[in-house]
N, C-alpha and C positions, 0 to 999 in steps of 0.2 A: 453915867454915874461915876461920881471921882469916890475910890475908894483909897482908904491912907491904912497905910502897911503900918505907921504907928500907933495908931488907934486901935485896928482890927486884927492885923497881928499877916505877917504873910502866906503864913496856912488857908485863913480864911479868906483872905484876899485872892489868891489863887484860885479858892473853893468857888466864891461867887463870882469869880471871871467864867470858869469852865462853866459854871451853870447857865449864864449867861449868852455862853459861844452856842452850848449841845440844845439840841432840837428838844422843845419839851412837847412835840408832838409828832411823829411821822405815821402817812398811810401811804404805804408799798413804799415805795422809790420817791417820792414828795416828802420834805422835812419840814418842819415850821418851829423858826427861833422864835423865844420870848415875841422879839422888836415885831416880826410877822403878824402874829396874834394880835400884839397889839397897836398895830397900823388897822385894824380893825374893828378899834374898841371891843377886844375879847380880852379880860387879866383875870380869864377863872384858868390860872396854868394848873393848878390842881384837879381840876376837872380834867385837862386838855393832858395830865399824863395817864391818869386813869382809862381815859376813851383810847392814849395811845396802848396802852399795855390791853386794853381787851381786846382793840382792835388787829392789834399785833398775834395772840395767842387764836382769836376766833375766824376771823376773816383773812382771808388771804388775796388781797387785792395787787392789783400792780402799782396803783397810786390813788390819788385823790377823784380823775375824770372816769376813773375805772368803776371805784365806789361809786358815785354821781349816777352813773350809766347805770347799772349790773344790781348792785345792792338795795333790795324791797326796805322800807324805813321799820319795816316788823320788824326784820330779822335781827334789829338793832334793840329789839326790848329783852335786853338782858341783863338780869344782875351785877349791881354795882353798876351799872350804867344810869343816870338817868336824865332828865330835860337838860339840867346842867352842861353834861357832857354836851348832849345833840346842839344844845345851842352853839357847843364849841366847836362842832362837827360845822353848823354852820357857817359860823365865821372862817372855817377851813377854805369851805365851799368860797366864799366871800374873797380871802386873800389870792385863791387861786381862777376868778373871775366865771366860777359856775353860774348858770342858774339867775342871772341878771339881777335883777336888784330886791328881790326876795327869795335867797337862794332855799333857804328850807323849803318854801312854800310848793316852788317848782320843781324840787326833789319830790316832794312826797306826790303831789299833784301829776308828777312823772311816771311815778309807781302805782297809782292810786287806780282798780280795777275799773274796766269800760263801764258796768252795772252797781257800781257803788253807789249808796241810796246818801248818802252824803258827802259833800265835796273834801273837806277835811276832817280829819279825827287827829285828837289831839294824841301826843307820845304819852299821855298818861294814862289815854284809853288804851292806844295800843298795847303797854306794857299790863295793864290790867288784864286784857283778852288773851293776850299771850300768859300770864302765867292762870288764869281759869283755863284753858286749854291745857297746858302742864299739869294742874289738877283733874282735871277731869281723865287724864292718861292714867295719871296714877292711880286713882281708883278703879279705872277700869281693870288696872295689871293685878288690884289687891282684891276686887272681886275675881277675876277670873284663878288668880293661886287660892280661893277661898273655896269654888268650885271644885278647882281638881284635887285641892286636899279631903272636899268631903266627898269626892269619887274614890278617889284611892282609901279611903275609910269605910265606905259601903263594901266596895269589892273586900276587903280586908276581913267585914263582917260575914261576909256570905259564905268567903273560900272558910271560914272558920266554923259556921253553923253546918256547913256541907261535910266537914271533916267531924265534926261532933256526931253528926246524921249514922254516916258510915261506922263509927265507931261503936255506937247502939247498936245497929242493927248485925255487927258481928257480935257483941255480947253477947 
């Protein structure tokens, strides 16, 4: 891209070189510029910073054959992530020559348990299941403090009718 310092001014010209140079993706120690991404028909870089910034705060990989190897495709249904990013994850896979020529497929087909009643599930199921599973937690925590609030309420009536008890019977 020829950019003209008189047109765009050399602040901005500067701005969109640097953008251009810095990795709009790394997992661990693997970087991936723009031109990377898209030597692999991937230009969702907007996706492919988001996957970087979760991936950077939630997982802690060494790099990209690390994740490939190590990392279940569940553990990846999480907020503000979604198929967008994975696809970007896969083209990741794709620049750095994972997983042959359907790198998702063989990811997830990698991770995918020996007794699996079907061969793939799609990331939208999985992130489905993963947050009814995150629901179902949290009702259980909000029945069980539902519980002990109406135990510590019961004991609270008894130790009180027992004190009332005694208090008659000294009258």
């Amino acid at each position: 891209m020829k950019l003209s310092t008189r047109v765009l001014g050399q602040t901005a010209v500067k701005t969109i070189e640097a953008r251009i140079r810095a990795p709009v993706l790394r997992i661990g120690t693997d970087a991936f510029l723009l031109a990377d991404l898209a030597a692999v028909d991937c230009f969702n870089f907007t996706a492919a910073r988001n996957l970087d910034r979760i991936l950077n705060a939630e997982l802690h990989v060494k790099n990209t054959k690390d994740l490939f190897d190590t990392v279940h495709p569940r553990e990846l249904a999480l907020p503000h992530l979604g198929a967008i990013s994975f696809a970007v994850l896969g083209a990741a896979f794709e620049a750095m020559r994972l997983g042959g020529e359907r790198p998702l497929e063989t990811w997830v087909a990698k991770h995918r348990a020996q007794d699996a009643s079907r061969e793939f599930v799609t990331f939208a199921t999985m992130k489905h299941s993963q947050q009814r599973d995150a629901k179902a937690a949290a009702d259980e925590r909000r029945a069980a403090k539902r519980r002990k609030a109406a135990r510590r309420s019961q004991a609270h009536r008894l130790r009180v009718e027992r004190l009332e008890a005694r208090q008659e019977s000294e009258a």
